[in-house]
DSSP file (Angstrom, degrees, kcal/mol; ACC not computed):
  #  RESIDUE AA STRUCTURE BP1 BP2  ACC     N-H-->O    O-->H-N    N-H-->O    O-->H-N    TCO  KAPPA ALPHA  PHI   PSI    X-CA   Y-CA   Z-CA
    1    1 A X              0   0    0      0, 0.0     4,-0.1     0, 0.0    48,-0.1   0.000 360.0 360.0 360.0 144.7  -48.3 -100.6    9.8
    2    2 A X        -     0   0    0      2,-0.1    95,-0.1     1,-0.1     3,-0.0  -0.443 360.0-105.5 -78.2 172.5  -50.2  -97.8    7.4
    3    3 A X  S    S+     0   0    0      1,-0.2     2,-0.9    93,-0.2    -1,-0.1   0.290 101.2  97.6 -85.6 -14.0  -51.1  -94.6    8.6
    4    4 A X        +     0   0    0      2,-0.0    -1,-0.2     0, 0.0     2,-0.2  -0.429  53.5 170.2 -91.9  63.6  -54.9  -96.3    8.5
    5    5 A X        -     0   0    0     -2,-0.9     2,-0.4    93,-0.3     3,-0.1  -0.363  40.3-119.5 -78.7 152.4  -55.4  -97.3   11.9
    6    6 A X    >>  -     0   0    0     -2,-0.2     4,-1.5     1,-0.1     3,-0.7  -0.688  26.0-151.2 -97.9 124.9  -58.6  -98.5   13.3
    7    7 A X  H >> S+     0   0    0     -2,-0.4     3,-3.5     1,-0.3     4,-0.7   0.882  96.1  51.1 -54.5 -82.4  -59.6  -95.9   16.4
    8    8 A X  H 34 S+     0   0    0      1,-0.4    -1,-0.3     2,-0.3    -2,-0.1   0.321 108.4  49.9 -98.5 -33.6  -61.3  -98.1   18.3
    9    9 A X  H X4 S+     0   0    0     -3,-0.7     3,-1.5     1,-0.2    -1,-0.4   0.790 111.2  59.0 -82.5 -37.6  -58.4 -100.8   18.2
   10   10 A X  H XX S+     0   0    0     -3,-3.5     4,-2.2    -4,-1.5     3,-1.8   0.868 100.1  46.8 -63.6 -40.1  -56.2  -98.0   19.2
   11   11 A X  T 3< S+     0   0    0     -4,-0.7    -1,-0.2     1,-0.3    -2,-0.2   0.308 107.9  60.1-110.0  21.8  -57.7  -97.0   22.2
   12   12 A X  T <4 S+     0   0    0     -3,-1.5    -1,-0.3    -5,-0.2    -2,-0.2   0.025 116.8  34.7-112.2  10.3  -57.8 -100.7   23.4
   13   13 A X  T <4 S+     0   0    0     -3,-1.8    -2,-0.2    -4,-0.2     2,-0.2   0.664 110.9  69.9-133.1 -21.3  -54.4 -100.8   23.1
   14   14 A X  S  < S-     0   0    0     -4,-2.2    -1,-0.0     1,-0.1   109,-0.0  -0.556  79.8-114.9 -65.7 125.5  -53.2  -96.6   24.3
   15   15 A X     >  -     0   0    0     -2,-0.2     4,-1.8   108,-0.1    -1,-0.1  -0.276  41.9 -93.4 -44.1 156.5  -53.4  -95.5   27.6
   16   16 A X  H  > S+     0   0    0      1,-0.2     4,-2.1     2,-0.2     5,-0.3   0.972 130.8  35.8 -39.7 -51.0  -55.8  -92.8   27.9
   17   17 A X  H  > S+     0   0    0      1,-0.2     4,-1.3     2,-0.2     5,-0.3   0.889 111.3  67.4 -87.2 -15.1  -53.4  -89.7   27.5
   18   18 A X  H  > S+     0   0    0      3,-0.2     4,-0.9     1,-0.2    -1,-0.2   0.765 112.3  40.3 -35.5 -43.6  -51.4  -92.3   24.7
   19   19 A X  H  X S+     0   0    0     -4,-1.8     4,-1.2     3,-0.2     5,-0.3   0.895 110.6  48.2 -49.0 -60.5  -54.8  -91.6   23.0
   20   20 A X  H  < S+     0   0    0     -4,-2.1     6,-3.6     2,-0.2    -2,-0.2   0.593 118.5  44.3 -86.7 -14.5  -55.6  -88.1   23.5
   21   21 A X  H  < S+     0   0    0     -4,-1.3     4,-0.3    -5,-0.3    80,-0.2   0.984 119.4  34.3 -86.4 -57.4  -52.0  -87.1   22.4
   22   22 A X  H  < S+     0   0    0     -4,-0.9    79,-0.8    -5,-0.3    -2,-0.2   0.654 132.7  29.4-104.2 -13.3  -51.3  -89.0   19.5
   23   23 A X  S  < S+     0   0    0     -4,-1.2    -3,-0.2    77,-0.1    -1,-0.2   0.666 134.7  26.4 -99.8 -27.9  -55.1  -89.0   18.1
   24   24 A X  S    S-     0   0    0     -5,-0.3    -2,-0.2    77,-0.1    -3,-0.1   0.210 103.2-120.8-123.1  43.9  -56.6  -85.8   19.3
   25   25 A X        +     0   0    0     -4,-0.3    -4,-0.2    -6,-0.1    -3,-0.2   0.743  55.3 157.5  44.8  12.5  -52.8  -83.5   19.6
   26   26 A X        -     0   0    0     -6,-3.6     2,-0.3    -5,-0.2    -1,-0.1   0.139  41.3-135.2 -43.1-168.5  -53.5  -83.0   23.2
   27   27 A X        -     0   0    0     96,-0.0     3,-0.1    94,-0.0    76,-0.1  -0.757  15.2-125.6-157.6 117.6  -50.0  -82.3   24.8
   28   28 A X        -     0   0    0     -2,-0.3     2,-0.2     1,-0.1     5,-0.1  -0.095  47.1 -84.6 -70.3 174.8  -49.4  -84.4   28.3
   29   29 A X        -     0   0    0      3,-0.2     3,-0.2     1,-0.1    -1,-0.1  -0.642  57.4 -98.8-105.6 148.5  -48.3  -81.5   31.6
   30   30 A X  S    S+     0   0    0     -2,-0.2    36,-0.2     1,-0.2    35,-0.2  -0.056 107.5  21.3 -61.0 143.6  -44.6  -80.7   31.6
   31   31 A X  S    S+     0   0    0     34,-0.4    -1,-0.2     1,-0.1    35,-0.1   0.399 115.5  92.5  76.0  -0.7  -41.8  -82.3   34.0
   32   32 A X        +     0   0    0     -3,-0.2    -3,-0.2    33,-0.2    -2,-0.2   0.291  63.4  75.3 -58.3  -6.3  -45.0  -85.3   34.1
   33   33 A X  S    S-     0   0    0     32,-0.3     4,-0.4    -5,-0.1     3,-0.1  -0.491  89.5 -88.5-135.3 173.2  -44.6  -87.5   31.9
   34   34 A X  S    S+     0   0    0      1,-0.2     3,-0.3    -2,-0.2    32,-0.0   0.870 110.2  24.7 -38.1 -64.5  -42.3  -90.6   31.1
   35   35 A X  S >  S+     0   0    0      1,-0.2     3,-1.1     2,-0.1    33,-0.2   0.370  82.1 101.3-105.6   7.5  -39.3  -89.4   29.4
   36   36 A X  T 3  S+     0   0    0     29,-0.3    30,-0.2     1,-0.3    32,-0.2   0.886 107.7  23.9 -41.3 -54.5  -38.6  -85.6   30.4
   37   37 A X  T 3  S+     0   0    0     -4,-0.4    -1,-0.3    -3,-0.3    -2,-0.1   0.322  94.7 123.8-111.6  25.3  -35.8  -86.8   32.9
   38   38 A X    <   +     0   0    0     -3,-1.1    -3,-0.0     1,-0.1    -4,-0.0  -0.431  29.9 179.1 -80.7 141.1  -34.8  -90.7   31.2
   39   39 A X        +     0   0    0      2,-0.0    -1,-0.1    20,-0.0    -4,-0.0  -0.192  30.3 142.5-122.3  36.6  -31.3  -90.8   30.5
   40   40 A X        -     0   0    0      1,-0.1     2,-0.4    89,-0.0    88,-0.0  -0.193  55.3-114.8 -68.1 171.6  -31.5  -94.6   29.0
   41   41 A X  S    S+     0   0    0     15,-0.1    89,-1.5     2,-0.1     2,-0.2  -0.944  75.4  51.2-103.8 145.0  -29.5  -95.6   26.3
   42   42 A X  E    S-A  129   0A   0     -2,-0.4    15,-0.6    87,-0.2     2,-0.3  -0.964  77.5 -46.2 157.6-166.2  -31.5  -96.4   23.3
   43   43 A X  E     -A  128   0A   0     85,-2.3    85,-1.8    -2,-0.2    12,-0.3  -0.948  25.1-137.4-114.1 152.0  -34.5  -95.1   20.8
   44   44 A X  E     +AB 127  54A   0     10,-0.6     9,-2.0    -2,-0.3    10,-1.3  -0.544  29.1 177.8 -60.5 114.1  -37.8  -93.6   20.8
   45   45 A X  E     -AB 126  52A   0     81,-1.1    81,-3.9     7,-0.2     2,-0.8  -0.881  42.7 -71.8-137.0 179.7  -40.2  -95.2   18.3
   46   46 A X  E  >  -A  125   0A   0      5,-2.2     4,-3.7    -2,-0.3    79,-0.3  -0.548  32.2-138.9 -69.7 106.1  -44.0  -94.4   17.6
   47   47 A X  T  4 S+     0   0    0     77,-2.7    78,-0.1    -2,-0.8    -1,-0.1   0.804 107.2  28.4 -14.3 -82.2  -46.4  -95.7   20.5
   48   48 A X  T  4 S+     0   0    0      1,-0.2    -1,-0.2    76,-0.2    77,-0.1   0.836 135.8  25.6 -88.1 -24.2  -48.8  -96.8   17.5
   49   49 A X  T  4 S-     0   0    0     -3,-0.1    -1,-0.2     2,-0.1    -2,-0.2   0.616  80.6-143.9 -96.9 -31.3  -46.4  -97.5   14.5
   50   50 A X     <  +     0   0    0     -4,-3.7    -3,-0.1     1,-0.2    -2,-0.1   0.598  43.2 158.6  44.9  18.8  -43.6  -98.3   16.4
   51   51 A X        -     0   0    0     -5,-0.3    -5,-2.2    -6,-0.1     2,-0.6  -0.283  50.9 -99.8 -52.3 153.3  -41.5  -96.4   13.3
   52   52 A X  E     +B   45   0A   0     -7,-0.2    -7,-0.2     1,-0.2    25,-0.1  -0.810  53.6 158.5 -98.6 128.4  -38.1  -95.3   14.6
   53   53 A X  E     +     0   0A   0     -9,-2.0    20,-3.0    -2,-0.6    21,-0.6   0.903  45.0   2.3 -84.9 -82.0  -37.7  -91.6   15.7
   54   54 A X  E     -B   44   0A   0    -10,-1.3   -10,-0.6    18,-0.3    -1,-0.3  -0.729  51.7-121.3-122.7-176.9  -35.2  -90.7   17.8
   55   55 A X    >   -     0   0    0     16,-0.4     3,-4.4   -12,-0.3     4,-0.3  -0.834  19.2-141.7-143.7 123.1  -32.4  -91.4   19.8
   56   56 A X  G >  S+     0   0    0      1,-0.3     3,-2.9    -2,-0.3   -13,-0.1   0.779 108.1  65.7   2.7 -67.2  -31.0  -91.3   23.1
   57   57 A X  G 3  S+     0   0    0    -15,-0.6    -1,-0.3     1,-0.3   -14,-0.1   0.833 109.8  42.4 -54.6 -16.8  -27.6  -90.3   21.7
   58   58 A X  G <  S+     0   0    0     -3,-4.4    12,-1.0    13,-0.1     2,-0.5   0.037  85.2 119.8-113.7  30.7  -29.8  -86.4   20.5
   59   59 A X  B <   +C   69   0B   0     -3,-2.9     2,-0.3    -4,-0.3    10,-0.2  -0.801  38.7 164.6-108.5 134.7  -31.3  -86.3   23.3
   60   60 A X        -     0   0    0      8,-1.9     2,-0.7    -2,-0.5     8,-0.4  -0.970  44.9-108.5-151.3 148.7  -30.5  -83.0   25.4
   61   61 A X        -     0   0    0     -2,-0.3     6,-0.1     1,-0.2   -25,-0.0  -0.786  35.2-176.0 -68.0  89.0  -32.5  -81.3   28.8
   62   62 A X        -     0   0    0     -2,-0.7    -1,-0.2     4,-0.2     5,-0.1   0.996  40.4-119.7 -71.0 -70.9  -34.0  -78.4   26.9
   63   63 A X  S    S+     0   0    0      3,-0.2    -2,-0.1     0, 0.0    -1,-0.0   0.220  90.3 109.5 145.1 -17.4  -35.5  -77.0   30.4
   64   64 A X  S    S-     0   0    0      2,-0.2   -34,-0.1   -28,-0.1     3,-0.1   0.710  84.8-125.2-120.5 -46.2  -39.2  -77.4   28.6
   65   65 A X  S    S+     0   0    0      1,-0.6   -34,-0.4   -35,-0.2   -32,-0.3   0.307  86.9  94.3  78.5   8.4  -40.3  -80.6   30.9
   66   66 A X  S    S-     0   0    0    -30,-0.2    -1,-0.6   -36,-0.2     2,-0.3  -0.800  94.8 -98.1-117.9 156.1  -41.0  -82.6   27.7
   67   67 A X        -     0   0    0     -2,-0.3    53,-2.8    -3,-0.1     2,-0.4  -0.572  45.9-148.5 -80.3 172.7  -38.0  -84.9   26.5
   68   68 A X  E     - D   0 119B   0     -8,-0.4    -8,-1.9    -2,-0.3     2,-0.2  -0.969  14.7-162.4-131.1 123.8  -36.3  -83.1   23.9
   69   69 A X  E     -CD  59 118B   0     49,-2.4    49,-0.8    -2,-0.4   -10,-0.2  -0.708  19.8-146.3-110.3-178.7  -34.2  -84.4   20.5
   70   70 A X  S    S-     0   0    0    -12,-1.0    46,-0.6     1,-0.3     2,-0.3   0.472  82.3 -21.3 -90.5 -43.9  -31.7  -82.4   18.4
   71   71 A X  S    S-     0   0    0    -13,-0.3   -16,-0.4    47,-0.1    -1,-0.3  -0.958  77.5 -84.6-173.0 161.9  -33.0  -84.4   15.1
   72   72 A X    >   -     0   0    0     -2,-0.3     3,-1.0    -3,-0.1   -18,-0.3  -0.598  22.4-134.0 -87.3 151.8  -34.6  -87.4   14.2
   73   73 A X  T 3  S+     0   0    0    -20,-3.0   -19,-0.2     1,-0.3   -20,-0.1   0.246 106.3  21.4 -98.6  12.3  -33.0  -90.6   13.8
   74   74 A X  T >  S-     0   0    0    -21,-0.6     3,-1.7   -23,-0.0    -1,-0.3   0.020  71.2-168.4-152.6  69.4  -34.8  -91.2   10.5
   75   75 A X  G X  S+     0   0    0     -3,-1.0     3,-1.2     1,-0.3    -2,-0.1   0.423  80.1  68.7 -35.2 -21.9  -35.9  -87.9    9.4
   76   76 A X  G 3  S+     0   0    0      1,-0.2    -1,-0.3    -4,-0.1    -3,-0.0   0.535  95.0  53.9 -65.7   3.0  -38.2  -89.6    6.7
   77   77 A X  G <  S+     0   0    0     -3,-1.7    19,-0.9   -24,-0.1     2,-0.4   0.087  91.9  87.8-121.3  31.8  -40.6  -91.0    9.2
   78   78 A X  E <   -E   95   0B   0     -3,-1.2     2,-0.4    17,-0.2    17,-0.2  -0.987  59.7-171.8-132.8 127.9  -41.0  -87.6   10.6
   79   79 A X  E     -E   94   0B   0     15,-1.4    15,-2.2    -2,-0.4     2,-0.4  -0.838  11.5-169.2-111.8 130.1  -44.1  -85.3    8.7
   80   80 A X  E     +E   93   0B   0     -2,-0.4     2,-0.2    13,-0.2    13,-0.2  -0.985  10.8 167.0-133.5 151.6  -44.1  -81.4    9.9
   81   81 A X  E     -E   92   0B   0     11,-0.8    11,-1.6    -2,-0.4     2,-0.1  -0.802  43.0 -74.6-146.7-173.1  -46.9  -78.8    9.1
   82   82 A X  E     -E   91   0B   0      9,-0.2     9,-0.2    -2,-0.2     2,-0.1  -0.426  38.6-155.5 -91.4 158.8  -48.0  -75.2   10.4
   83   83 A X  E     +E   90   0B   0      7,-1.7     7,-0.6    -2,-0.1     5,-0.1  -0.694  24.2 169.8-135.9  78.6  -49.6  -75.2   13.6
   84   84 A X        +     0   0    0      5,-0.2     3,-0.3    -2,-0.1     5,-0.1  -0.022  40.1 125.7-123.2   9.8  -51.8  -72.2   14.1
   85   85 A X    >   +     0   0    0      1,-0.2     3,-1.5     2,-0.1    -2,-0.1   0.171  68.9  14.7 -66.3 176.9  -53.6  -73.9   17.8
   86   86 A X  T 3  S-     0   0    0      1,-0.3    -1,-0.2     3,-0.0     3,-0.1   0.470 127.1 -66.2  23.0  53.1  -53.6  -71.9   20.9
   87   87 A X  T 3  S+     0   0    0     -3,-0.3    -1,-0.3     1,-0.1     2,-0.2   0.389 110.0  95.1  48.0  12.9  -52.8  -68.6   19.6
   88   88 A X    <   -     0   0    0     -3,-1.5     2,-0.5    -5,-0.1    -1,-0.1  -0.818  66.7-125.7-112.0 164.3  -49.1  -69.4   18.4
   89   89 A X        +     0   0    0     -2,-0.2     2,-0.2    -5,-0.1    -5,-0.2  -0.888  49.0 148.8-101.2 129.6  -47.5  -70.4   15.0
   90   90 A X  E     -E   83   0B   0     -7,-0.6    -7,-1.7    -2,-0.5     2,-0.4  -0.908  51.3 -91.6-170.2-170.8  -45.7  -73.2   15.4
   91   91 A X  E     -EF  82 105B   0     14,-0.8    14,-1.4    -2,-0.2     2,-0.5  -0.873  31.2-160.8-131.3 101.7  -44.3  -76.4   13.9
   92   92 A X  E     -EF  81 104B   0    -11,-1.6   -11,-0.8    -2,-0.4     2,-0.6  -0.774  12.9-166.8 -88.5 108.2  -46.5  -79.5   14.5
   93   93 A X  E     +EF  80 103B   0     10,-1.5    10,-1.8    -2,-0.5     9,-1.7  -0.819  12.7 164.0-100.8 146.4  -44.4  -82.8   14.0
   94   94 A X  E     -EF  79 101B   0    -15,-2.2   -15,-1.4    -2,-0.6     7,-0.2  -0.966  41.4 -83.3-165.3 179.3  -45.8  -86.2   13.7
   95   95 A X  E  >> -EF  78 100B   0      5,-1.7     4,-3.3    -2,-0.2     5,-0.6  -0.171  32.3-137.9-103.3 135.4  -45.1  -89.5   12.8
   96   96 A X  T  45S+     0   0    0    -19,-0.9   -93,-0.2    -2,-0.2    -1,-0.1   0.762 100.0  24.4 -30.2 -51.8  -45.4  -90.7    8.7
   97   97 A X  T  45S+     0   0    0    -20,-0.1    -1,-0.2   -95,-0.1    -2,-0.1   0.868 135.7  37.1-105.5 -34.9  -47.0  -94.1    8.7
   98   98 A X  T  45S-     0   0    0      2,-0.1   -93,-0.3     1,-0.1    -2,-0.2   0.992  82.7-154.9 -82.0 -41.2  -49.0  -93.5   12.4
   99   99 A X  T  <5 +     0   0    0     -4,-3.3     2,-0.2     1,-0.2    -3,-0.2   0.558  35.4 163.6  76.1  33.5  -49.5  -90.2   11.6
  100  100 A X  E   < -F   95   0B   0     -5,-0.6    -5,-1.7     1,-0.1     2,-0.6  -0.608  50.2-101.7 -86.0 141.6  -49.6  -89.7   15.8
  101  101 A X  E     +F   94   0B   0    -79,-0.8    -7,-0.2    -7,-0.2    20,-0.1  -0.414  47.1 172.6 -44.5  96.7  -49.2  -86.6   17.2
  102  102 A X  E     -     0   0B   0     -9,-1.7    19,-0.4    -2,-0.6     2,-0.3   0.887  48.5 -92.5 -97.1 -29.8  -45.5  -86.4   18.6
  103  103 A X  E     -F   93   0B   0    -10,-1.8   -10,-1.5    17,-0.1     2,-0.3  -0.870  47.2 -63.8 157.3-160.7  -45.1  -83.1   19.5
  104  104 A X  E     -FG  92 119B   0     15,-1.5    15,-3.9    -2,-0.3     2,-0.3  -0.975  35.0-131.6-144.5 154.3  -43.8  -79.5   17.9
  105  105 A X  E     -FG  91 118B   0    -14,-1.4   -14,-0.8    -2,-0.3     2,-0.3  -0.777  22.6-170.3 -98.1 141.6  -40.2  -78.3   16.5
  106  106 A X  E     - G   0 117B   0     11,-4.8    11,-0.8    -2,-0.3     3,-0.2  -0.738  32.3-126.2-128.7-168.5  -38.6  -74.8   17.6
  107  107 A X  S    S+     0   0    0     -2,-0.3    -1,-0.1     9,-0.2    11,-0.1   0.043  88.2  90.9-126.2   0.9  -35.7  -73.2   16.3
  108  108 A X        +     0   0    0      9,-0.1     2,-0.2     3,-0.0     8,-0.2  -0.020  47.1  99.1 -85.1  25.2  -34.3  -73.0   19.7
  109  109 A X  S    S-     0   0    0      6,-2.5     8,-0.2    -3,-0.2     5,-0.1  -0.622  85.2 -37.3-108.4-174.2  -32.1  -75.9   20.9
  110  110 A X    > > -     0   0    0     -2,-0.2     5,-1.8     1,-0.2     3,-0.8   0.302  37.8-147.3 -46.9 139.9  -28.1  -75.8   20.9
  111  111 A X  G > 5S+     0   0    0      1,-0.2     3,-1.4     3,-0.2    -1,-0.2   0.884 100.3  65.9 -63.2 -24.3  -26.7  -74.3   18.4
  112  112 A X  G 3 5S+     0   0    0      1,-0.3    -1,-0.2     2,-0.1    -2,-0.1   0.612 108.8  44.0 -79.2 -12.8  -23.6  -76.9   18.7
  113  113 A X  G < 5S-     0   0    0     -3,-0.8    -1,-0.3     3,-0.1     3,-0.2   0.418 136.8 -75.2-113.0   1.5  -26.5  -79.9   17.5
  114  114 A X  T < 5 -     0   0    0     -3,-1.4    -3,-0.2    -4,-0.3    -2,-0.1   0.084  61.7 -92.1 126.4 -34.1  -28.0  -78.2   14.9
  115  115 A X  S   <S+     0   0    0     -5,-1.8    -6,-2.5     1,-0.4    -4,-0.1   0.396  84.1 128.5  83.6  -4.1  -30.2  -75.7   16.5
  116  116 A X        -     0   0    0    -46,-0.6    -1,-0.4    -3,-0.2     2,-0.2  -0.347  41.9-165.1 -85.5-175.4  -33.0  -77.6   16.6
  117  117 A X  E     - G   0 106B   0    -11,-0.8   -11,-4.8    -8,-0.2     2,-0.7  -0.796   6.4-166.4-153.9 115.5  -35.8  -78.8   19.7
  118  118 A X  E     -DG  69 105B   0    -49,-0.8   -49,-2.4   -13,-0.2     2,-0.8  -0.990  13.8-154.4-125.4  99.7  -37.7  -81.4   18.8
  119  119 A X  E     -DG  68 104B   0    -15,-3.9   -15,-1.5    -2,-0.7   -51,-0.3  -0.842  15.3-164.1 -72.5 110.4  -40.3  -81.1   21.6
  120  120 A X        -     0   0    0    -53,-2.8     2,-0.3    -2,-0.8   -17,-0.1  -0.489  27.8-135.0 -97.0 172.5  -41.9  -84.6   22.3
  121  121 A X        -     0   0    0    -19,-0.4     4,-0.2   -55,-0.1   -55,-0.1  -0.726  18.3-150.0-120.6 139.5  -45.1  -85.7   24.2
  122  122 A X  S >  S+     0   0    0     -2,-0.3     3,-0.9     2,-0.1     5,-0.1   0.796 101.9  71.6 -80.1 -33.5  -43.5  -89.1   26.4
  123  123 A X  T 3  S+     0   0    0      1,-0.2   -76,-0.1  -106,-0.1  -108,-0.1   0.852  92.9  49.8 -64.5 -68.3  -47.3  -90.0   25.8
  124  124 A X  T 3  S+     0   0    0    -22,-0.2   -77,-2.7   -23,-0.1     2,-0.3   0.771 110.1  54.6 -63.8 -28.7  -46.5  -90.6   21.8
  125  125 A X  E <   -A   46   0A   0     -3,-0.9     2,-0.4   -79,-0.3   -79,-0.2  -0.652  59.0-146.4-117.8 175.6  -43.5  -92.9   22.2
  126  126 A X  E     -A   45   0A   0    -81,-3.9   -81,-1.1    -2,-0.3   -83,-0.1  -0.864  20.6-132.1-138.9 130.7  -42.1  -95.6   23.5
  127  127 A X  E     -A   44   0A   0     -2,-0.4     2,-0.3   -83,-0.2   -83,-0.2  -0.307  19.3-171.0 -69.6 147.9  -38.3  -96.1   24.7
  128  128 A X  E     -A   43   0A   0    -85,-1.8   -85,-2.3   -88,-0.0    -1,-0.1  -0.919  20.6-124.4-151.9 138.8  -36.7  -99.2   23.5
  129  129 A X  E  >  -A   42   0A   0     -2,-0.3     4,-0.6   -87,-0.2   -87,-0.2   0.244  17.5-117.6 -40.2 164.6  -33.0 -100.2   25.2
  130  130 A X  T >4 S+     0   0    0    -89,-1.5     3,-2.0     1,-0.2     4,-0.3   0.988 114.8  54.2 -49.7 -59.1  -29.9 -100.8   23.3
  131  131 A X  T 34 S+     0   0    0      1,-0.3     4,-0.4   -90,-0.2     3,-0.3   0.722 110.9  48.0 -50.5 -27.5  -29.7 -104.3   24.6
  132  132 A X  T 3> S+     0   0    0      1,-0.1     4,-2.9     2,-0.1     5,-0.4   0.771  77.6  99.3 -90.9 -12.3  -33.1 -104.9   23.3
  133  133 A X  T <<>S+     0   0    0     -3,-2.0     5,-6.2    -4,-0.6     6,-0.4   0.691  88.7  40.3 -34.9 -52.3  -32.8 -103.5   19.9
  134  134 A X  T >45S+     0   0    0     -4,-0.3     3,-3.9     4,-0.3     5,-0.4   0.998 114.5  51.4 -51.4 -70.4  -32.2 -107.1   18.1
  135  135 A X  T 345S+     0   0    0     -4,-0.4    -2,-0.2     1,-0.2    -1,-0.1   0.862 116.1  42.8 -38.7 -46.4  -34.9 -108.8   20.2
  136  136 A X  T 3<5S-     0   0    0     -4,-2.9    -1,-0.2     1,-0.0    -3,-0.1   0.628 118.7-111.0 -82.8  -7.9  -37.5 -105.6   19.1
  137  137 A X  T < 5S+     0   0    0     -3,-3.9    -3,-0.2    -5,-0.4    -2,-0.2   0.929  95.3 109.5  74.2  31.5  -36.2 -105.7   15.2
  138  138 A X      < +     0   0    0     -5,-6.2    -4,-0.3    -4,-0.3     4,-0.2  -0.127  29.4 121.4-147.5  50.6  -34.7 -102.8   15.5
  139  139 A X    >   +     0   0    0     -5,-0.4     3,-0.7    -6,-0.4     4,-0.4   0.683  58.1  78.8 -63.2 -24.8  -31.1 -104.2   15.4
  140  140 A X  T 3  S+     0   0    0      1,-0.2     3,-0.4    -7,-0.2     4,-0.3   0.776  91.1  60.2 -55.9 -30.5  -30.1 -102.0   12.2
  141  141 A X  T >  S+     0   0    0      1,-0.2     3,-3.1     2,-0.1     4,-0.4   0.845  77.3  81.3 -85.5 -25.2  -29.7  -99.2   14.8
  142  142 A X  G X  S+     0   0    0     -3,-0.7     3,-3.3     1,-0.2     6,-0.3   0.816  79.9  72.3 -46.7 -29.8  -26.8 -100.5   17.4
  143  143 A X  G 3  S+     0   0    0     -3,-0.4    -1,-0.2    -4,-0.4    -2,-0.1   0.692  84.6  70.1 -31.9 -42.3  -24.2  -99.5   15.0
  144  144 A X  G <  S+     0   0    0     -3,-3.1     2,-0.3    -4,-0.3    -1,-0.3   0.702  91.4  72.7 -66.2 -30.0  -25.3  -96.1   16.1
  145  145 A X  S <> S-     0   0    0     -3,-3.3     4,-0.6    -4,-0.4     3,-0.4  -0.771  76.0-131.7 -95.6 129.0  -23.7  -96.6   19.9
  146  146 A X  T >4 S+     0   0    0     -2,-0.3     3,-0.5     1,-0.3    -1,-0.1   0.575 102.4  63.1 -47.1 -29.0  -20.4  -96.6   21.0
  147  147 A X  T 34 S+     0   0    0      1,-0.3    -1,-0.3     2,-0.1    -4,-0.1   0.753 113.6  31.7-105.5 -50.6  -20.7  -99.8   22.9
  148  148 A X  T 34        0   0    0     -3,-0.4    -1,-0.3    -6,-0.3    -2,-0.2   0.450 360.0 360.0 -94.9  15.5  -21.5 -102.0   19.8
  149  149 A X    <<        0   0    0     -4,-0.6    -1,-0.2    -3,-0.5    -2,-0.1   0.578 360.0 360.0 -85.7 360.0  -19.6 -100.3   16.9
């Protein structure tokens, strides 16, 4: 899909806060949302684009109430810019071809992964399982898991 999506078709197909996050950057309330405490195995791809993001396997409990990645599992489908909102600088990510609002990057997750925190909104993505990965077209990726290499 292009980055040109038709609002109106979007917000017959988003939940409400699936809406307000990924078209108008709200940010859903902490330790609330879908994926803060999921331990599935799998990846995270874009609620509207359904581009692939992350994955399970860089997925760490930051503390934050948000799920949290390490890095993205195709850094090209990930856009970041200054974020000057709510009185902080910070790191706005969101995703290339939806252009939806995922969420913000710190400079504060384990040193031992990289050091990044890739904060997400659960609101912006959507888990899909290992086992489903073929079935969803996004088969390229089992390789990635111990259980199918």
């Amino acid at each position: 899909m292009s980055n040109t999506y038709n609002k109106e078709c979007l917000k017959k197909k988003l939940s409400s806060i699936q809406y307000k996050v990924t078209q108008e950057n709200e940010t859903e309330p902490p330790f609330e949302n879908e994926y803060w405490d999921f331990n599935g195995e799998g990846i995270y791809v874009d609620i509207c684009s359904g581009e692939p993001l992350f994955t399970s396997l860089d997925k760490f409990d930051s503390g934050c109430g948000w799920p949290s990645f390490s890095k993205p599992l195709v850094p090209e489908n990930i856009n970041e810019s200054k974020d000057n909102s709510h009185g902080m600088i910070r790191t706005e990510v969101r995703s290339k071809n939806g252009n939806s609002h995922l969420g913000h990057v710190f400079d504060d997750g384990p040193k031992a992964l990289g050091g990044l925190r890739y904060c997400i909104n659960s609101a912006s993505i959507k888990f899909i399982p290992l086992d489903d990965l073929d079935r969803k077209g996004y088969g390229e990726y089992k390789k990635l898991f111990k259980t199918y290499k």
